[in-house]
N, C-alpha and C positions, 0 to 999 in steps of 0.2 A: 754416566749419570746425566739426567736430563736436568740442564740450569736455566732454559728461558724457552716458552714457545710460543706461536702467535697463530691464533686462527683466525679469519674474519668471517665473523656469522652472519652480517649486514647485506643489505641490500639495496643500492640507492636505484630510484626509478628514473632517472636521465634528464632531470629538468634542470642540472646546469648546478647543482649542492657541490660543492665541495668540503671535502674532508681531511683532517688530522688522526691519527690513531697514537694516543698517549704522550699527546703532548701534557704533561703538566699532570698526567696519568690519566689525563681525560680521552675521551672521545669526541671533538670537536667537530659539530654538527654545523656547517656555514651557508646559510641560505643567502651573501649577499649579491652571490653575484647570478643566482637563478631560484630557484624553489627549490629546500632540501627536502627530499620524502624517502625516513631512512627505514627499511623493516627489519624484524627478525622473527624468525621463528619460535615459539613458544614449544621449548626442548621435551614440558611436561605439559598435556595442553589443560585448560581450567577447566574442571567441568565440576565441581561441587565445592562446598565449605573448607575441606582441607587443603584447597591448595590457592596461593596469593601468591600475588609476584609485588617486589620495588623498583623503584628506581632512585638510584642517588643524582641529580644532577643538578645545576645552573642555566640560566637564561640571562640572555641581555635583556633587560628589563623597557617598558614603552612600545614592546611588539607582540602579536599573535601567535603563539604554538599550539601544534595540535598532541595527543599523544593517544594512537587510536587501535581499538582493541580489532583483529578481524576474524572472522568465523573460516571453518574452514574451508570455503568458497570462496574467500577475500573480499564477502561485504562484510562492510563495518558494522560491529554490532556494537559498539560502545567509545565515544567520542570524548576524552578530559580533552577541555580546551582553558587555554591560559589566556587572558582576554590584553587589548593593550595598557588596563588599569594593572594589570597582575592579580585579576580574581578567576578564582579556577571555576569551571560548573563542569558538567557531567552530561552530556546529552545522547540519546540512542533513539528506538523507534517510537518508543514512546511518548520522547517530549525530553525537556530538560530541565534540571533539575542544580540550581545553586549551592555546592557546598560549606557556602560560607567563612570559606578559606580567602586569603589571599595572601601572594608572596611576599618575599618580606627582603632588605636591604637590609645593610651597615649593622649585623646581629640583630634582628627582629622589628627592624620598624613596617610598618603597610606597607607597600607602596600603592594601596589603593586609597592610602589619604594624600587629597592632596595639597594639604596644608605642609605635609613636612615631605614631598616628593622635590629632590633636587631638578634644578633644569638642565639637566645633561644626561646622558645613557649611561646606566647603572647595571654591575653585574648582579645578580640576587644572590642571595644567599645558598650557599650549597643547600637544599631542599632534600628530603627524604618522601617518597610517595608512596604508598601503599594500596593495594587493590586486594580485598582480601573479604571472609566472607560469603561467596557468590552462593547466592539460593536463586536458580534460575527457575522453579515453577513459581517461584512470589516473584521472578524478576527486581529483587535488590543484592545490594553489596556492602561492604563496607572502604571508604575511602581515608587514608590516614596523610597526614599530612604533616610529620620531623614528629615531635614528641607528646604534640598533642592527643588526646582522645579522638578515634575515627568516630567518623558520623556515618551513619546508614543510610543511603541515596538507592529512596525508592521512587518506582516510575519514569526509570527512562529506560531500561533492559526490552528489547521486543521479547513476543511473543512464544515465538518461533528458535530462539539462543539457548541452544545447551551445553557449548562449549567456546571457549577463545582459545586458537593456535598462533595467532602472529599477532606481534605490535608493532607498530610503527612510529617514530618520532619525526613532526613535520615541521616547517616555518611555513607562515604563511607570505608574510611582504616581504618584498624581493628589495632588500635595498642593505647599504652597510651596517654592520652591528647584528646584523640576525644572526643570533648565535643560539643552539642548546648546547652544550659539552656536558657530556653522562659522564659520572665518578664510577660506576658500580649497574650492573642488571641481576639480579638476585630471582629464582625460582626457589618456594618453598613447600613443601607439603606434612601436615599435621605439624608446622613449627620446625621442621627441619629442613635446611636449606638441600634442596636435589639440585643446582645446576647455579654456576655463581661465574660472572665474567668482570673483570677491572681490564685494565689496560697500561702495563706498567712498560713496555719499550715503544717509546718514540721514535715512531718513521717521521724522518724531518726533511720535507724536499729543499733542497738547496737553490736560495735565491740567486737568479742571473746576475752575476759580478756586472757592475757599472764598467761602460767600455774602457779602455786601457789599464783596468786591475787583470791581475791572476786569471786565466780562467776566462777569459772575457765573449768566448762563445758556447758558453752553457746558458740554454734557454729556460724560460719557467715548467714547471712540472706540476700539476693538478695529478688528484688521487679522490679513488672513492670506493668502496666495497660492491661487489657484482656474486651476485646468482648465490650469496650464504657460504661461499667461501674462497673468495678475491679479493688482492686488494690491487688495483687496476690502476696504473700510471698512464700517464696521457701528457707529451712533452713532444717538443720537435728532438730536442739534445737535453740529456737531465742528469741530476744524481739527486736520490736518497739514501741518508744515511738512517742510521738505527745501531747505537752501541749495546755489546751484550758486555756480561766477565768475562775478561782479560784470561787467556786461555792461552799457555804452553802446548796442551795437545788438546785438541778437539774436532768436534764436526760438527757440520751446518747441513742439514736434511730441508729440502721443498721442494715445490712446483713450482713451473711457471711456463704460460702459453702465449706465447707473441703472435700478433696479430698479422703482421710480416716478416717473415724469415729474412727478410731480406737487408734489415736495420739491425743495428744491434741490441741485445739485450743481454748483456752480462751481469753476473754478481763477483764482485770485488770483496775480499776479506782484506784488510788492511790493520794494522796497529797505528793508531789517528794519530796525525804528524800534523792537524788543522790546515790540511791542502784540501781540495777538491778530489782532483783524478787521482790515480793512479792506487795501489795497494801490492800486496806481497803474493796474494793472488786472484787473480780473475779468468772467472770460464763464463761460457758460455755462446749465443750466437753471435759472430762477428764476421764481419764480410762474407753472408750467406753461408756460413759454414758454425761447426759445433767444435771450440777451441780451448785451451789450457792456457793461457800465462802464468810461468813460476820465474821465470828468466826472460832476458831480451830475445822479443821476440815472439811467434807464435807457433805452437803445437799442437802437433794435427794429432789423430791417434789412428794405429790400425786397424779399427770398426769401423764399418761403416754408417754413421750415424744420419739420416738423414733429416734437414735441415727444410720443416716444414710450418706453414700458416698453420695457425691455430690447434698444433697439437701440444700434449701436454706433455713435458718433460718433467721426469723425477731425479731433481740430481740429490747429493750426498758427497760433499768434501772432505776428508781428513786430512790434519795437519798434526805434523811431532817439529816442534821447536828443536830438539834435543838431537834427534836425527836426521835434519832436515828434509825430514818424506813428507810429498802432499800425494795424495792419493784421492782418488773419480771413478763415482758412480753413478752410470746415469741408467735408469730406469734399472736400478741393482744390476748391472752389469759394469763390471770394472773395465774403467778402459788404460788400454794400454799404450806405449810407444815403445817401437823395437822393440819388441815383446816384453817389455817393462812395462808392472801397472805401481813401477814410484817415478813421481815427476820431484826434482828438487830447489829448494829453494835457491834462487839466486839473491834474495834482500830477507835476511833471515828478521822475525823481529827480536826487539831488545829483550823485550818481556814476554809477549806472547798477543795474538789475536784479539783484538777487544771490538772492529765494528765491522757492521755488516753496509754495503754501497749497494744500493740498486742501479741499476747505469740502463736505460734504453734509451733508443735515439738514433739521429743520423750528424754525424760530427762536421757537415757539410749543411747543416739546416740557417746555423747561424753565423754573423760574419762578424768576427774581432775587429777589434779597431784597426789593428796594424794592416788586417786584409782591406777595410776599406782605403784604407791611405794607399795601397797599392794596385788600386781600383778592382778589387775582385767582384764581382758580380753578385747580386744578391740572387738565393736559389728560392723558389717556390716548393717546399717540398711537405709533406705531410706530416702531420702529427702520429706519432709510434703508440701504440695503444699495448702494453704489456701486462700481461694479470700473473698476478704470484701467491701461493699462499702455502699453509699447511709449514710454517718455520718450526725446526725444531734445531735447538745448539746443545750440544754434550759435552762432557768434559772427560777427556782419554785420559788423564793423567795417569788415573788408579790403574 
């Protein structure tokens, strides 16, 4: 039975956004430490009255967002811009068009007044957006904004628009607090939802422990969505975690394409003990090679799997608490040891499986305190760029 999966349908354009996937069940959009410009594809594309899309989300309030509709050529045929007052307008080839809207704070106030606007950065209120409507030979729509009555915003649609396929959500200024976090992306047609995404497991990269704690050569790890279905780590030495249900017997099905075979990129299943490393099991690339940990030690298997840049591997883990079997399949081929395809636990857990660890990296990138006190050398080595996606977890029990 299928109990959690995760796709990413995004696609960030390289200017430096970093990203969250369900923190808080959001989708944390971060432009502060470059421009985020995140897209997605439009599943069911708009092209008449019966079909509207929303968006549920949040804004750090005082800054610029864009949220922009594109044809499918990827010019922009339709421009919601959030201004630094929090008033939204509507602009396209035609011109722009005010809708009268503005965001709002602390349950409904403006924050386009600025008599009662605080003097500090303020989240807005979780907002509800609507685009719905579209008569593209009159060139208008209707725009709706949480509960209120939409208004019809005519005169900015060009000409030449008979359909929107992608959106994108942007920040404009590059600095701290530019934040969008999306709750919800919603496709409907004639009133019924055709295609619906939330985000409810949190990938949470794990902050570098301050030197002489735990851990203390685990570097930072940035994350961002690539090409509508990656979610792409970018770390010298890293771990992300992400808990699923606690699972006696199960499986863990994805992909994932390392960018050098030559670094590691494992996934670790573990039963969270609040450490860092380690788990009950981990496969995947490690010292140039495609490996099993279930016991001390590593295992190689009798395939020959080769151990390449930028290919995509399909693995597929099972585990049974009960009979200590883990079993591996990589691109649906089981692999085997000594003609065994059960590998067994050596740290059985208590209860059962509950989180998923991304791990890519070179465990040589960063230098513990104790290696500097023993004058180890600092290395110059590359950042591990690892894409993963397509998660699916099961529950074998039944």
């Amino acid at each position: 039975m299928l109990v959690a999966s995760q796709d990413f349908r995004w696609h960030d354009r390289g200017e430096g956004g970093v990203y969250i996937f369900g923190e808080d069940g959001y989708l944390t959009i971060d432009g502060s430490r470059g421009r985020a410009r995140c897209s997605r594809r439009i599943e069911n594309p708009i092209r008449g009255p019966e079909d509207a899309l929303a968006l549920k989300l949040r804004v750090a309030l005082g800054k610029c967002y864009r949220i922009r509709f594109h044809r499918a050529n990827d010019r922009i045929a339709l421009d919601c811009r959030f201004d630094a007052d929090g008033r939204v307008q509507l602009t396209g080839e035609r011109g722009t068009v005010d809708s009268g809207e503005s965001l709002t704070f602390h349950y409904g106030k403006p924050y386009a007044d600025p008599a009662i606007r605080p003097p500090y950065v303020v989240p807005s209120d979780e907002h509800r957006l609507t685009f719905s409507g579209f008569d593209f030979e009159k060139g208008k729509f209707m725009f709706g904004l949480d509960r209120r009555n939409p208004v019809e915003i005519a005169g900015c649609l060009g000409p030449d628009v008979r359909e929107l396929s992608g959106i994108e959500l942007a920040t404009v200024s590059v600095e701290p607090g530019s934040l969008i976090r999306l709750k919800e992306y919603a496709e409907t047609r004639d009133g019924v939802v055709a295609s619906r995404e939330t985000f409810p497991l949190h990938w949470a990269p794990v902050a570098p422990p301050l030197g002489g704690m735990p851990d203390d050569n685990v570097c930072e790890t940035v994350m961002r969505p690539v090409d509508y279905r990656w979610l792409e780590t970018s770390t010298r030495y890293g771990y992300v975690k992400v808990r699923i249900p606690s699972l006696k017997a199960g499986a863990v099905a994805f992909d994932m394409k390392p960018a050098d075979a030559a670094l590691e990129s494992c996934l670790i299943l573990e039963e969270y003990q609040g450490i860092i490393k380690y788990g009950n099991i981990q496969f995947g690339l490690l010292r140039g090679k495609i490996i099993i940990c279930t016991a001390e030690g590593i295992t190689e298997f009798d395939q020959a799997v080769e151990a390449a840049n930028d290919r995509v591997y399909r693995f597929r883990v099972e585990w049974d608490r009960q009979s200590g079997a883990v079993r591996l399949l990589i691109d649906g081929e089981p692999m085997t040891h000594g003609g065994s395809d059960v590998f067994s636990f050596a740290n059985v857990p208590d209860d059962g499986i509950d989180t998923i660890t991304l791990h890519p990296g070179d465990v040589r990138a960063r230098r513990s305190l104790m290696q500097k006190r023993l004058g180890v050398k600092a290395r110059r080595l590359p950042r591990s760029i690892v894409r993963w996606g397509a998660f699916r977890v099961y529950d074998l029990s039944d």
